[in-house]
N, C-alpha and C positions, 0 to 999 in steps of 0.2 A: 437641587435637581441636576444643574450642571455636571457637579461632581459625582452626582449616579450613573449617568450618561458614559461617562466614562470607564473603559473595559481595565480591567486590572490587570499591573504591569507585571509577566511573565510568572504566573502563578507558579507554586510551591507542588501545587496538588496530582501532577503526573503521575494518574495510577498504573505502575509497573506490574504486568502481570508473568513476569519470567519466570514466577511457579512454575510454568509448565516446562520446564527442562530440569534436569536432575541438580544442570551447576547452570549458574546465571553469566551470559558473556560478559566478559570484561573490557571492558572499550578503554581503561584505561592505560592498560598492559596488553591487550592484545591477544587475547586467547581466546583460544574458541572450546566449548564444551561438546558432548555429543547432541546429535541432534536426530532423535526419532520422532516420525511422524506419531507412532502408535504409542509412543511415549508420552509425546505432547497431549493427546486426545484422551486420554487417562487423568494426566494431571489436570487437564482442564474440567473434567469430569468429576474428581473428587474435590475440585474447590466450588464446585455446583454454579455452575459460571448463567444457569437455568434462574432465572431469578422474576420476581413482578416487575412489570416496567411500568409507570404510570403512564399516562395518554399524553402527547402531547396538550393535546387542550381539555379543559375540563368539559366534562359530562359522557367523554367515551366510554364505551364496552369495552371487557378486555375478551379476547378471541377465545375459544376449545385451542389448545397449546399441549405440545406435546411434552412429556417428562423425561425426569433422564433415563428412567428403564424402557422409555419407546412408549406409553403410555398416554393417556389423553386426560386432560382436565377442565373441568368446563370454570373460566374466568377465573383461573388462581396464578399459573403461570404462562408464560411466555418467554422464547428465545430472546435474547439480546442482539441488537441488530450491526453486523459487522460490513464497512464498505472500501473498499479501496479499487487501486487502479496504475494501471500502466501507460504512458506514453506511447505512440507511436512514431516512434524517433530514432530510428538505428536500433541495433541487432538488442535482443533481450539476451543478457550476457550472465555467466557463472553466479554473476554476484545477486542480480536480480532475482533469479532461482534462488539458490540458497537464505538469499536473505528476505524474500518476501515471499514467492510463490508457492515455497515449503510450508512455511506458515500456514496459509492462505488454505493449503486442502486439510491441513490438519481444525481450523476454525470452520469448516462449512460441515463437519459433521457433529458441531455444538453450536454452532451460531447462525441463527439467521442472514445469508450473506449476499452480499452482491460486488458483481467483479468486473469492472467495465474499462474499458480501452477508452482512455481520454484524449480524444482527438481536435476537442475544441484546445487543449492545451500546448500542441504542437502545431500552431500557426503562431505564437506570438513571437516566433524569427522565421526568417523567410524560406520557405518551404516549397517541395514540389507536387501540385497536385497529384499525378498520376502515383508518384510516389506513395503519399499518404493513403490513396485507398488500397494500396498493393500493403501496405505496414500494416493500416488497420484492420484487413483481415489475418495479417500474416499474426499480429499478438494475441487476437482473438483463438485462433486455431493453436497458438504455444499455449492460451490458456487450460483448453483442454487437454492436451497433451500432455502437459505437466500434471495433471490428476485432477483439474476442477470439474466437478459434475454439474451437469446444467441441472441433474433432476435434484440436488439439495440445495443450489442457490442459481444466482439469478446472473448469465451473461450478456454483458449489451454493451455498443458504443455511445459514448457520451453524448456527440450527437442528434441520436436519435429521439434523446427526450430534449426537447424542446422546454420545457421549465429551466434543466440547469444555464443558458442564456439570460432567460427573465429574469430569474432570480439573482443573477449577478447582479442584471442593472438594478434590482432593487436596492443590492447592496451595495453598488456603488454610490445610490443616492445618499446613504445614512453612515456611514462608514466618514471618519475626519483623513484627510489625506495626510496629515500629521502619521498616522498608523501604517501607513502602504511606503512612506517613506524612509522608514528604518525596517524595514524588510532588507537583511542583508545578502540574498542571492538577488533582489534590485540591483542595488547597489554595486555586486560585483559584475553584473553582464550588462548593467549601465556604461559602467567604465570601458569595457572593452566595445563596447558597440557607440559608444560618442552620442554626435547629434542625432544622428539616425535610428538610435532607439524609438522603438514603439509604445501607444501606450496600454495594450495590452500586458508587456510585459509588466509593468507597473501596477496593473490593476487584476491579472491571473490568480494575485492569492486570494481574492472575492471568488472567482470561479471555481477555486477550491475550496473556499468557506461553502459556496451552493453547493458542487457537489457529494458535501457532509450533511450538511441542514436540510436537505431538499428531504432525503429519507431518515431521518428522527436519531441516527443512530445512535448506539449505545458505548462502541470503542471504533477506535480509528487504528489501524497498526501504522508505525511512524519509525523512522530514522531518525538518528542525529541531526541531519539538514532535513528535519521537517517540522522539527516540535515549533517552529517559529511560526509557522500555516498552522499549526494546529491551535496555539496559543491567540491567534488572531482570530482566528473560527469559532474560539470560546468568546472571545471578546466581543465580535459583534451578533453572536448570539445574546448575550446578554443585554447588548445596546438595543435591540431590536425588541427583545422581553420587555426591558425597561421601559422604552419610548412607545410599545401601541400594543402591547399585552396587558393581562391581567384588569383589574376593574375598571380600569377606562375601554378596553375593548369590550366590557360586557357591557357596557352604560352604552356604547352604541349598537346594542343587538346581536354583539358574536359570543360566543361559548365564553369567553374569557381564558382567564390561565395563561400558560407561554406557550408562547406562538415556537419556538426553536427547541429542542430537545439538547443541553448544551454537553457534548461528548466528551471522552475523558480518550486518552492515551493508553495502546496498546505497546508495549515496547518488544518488539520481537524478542523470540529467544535464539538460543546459541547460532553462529553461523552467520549471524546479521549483518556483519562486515567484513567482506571479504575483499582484499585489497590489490593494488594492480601489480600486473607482474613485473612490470619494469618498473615500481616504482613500490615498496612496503608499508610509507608510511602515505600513499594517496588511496584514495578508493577506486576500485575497479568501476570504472565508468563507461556509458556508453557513447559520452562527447569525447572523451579523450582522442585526441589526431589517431593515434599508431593502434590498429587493429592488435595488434601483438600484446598490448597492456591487457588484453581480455580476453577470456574462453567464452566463443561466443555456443548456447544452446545446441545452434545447429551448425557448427562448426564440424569437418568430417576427421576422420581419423586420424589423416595424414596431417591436417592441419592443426587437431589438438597435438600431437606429439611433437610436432617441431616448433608449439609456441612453448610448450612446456621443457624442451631442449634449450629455448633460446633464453629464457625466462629470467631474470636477473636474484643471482642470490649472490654469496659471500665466503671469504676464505679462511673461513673458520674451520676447525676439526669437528665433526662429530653434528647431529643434529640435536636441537633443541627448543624447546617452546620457553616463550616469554622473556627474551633474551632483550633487554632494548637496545643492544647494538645490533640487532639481528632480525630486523622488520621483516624480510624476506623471507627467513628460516620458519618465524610463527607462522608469518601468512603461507605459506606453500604449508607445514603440515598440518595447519586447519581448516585448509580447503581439503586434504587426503583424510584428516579424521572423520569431516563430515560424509564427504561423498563413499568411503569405505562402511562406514556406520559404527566405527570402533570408540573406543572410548581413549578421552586422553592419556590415560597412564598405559595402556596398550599400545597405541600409537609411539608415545615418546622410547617405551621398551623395544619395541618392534625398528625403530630407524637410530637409537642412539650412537651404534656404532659402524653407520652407512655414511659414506661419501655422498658428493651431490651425482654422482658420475651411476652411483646405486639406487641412490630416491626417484630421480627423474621419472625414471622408464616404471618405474614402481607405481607414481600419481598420476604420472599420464594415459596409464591401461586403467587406473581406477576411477579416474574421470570418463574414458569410454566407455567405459561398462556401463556406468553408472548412467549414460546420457542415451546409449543406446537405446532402451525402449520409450525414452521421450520421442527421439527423434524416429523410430518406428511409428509409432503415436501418431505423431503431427503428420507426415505423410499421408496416413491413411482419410485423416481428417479433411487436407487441403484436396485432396484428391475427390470430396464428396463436397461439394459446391453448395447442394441445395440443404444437405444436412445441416453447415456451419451456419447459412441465412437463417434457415427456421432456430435455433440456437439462441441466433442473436435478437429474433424477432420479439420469439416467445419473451426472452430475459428483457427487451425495450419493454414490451407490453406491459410486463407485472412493475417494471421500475417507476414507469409512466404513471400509471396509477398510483402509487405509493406518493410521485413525486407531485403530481396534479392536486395531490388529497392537502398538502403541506402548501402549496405557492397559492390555493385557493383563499387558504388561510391567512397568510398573509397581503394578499390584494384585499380581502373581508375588514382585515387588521388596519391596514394602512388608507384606507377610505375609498377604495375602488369600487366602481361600480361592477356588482357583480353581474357574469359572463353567464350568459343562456344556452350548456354545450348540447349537442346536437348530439 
């Protein structure tokens, strides 16, 4: 029994779903493919991503679901439920865009989705209030601005449901600290922050495991620095299955079955890593010191052109993609393939025989174009107060439910006396 208890060590099974781009990015080499929204939403479509989802617990109904040709079925299918989320933590920058929140509008018109600004996650280093609610609306509002519709999925801050807290501590109680301790982004802001480390940070990838498990999901979209969260999230799903699911939960009165719906890996397609500009082979971050390593969303004209003037490349002839002396050269023309919409063999033809003195002024008009009706967007957005509230209200409300219907199940599961809501 011991040995069942324990979650299995970094499983094999990361289902890749990069179908949905014509060429799949390379993280090896460093390339980037094209990246259409309408592309994506296609591919996803013809691999019928529309599938039965069993119920969490046994003896559920499955819901009227809608089909891929827009159609209705009564208990046959249902959408697959996708969730993720952003910090509110400094500027949402080039990379985040491209490598998540492109994604993210192309998934909410195949998947069941929700997209929430994770603000319990941005106190575990020392933070400033007023800051934080000026952030957490301000990511909320780049949400929609960037293309997410509140009317196909579901926008809310983390915060506001109140289960993803409980459900930590529950996971804190069953979770071995053996597991939280080879967490290697612990480990490295361990190092830098000494004695004064907190234990949130230690204990944040449970709040990441609830924020998965609380709504049953069916895929997670992930990075390279996340499959380690997500591989833990599988794990104490499991432990959690194992230890108070299934016939000993029905032997004391509840539904039985598993209690966690245990999620599988989304791996973004093309565009997913985009990397910093003073630096080729790090990722465009948004901790990095020097504002300058990054195009931030709502950076203004003048100030995308002169970081993309200043921007660190190489003294080679000629441009080129996948060059591994040439971090800078890949990354600079697959930030301009993506944001231009072109294809790589177009691209590489189109700058082969440009200077850096000719490319520059070229991706830095193509990044403002391209940013331009975001940043239209967002204006109009933050400028209507009571719009974004009611937004985030509605999207708490529907998440709450979803998430109440799950943390019920596990107080039921785990021997709590159950709560009489009002």
């Amino acid at each position: 029994m011991a040995q069942a208890c324990v979650g299995p060590a970094l499983r094999s099974s990361l289902s890749s779903l990069s179908c949905c781009t014509h060429r799949a990015f390379s993280r090896a080499g460093g390339s980037y493919s094209t990246l259409h929204l309408n592309t994506s939403v296609s591919a996803l479509r013809q691999h019928r991503v529309y599938a039965q989802v069993s119920s969490p617990t046994a003896g559920s109904e499955l819901a009227t679901s809608p089909t891929l040709d827009g159609s209705s079925t009564q208990g046959s299918t249902v959408k697959k439920r996708v969730v993720s989320g952003v910090q509110p933590t400094g500027s949402i920058h080039l990379g985040n865009y491209l490598g998540a929140i492109t994604n993210w509008v192309a998934l909410q018109d195949v998947y069941d989705t929700l997209f929430f600004v994770v603000d319990l996650h941005a106190i575990t280093l020392p933070h400033d209030p007023k800051e934080l609610i000026e952030a957490t609306r301000k990511i909320a509002a780049v949400y929609i601005a960037c293309g997410i519709d509140p009317s196909k999925g579901s926008i809310f801050v983390q915060s506001h449901v109140g289960a993803h807290a409980e459900l930590t501590w529950l996971l804190n109680c069953v979770t071995p600290i053996s597991w939280l301790n080879k967490m290697i982004q612990f480990k490295e802001k361990a190092r830098k922050a000494g004695e004064d480390v907190g234990t949130g940070l230690l204990t944040y990838p449970l709040l990441m495991a609830s924020d998965i498990l609380l709504y049953q999901c069916d895929l997670v979209p992930v990075g390279d620095d996340q499959r380690q969260h997500l591989e833990l999230t599988r794990d104490v799903a499991d432990r959690v299955n194992h230890l108070f699911g299934g016939k000993q939960w029905k032997k004391r009165g509840g539904p039985g079955g598993r209690i966690f719906k245990v999620p599988e890996a989304f791996i973004p397609p093309a565009g997913a890593r985009i990397m910093s500009l003073t630096d080729g082979t790090a990722k465009m971050s948004k901790s990095a010191p020097s504002d300058q390593s990054r195009i931030n969303l709502l950076d203004t004209r003048d100030e995308i052109a002169k970081k993309i003037t200043r921007c660190k490349t190489d003294s080679f002839i000629g441009m080129e993609f996948d060059n591994p002396e040439r971090p800078e050269c890949t990354n600079l023309l697959g930030i301009y393939q993506v944001v231009s919409g072109k294809s790589k063999e177009d691209v590489a033809e189109e700058v082969k025989a440009m200077n850096w003195g000719q490319f520059k002024p070229l991706l830095a008009e193509a990044i403002i174009e391209h940013l331009s009706p975001i940043q239209k967007r967002y204006g109009e957005v933050v400028a209507d107060p009571v719009y974004l509230d009611g937004v985030l209200k509605a999207g708490a409300e529907r998440a709450e439910g979803i998430a109440n219907a799950t943390l019920d199940n596990v107080r039921n599961a785990m021997g709590f006396l159950p709560r009489h809501r009002r």
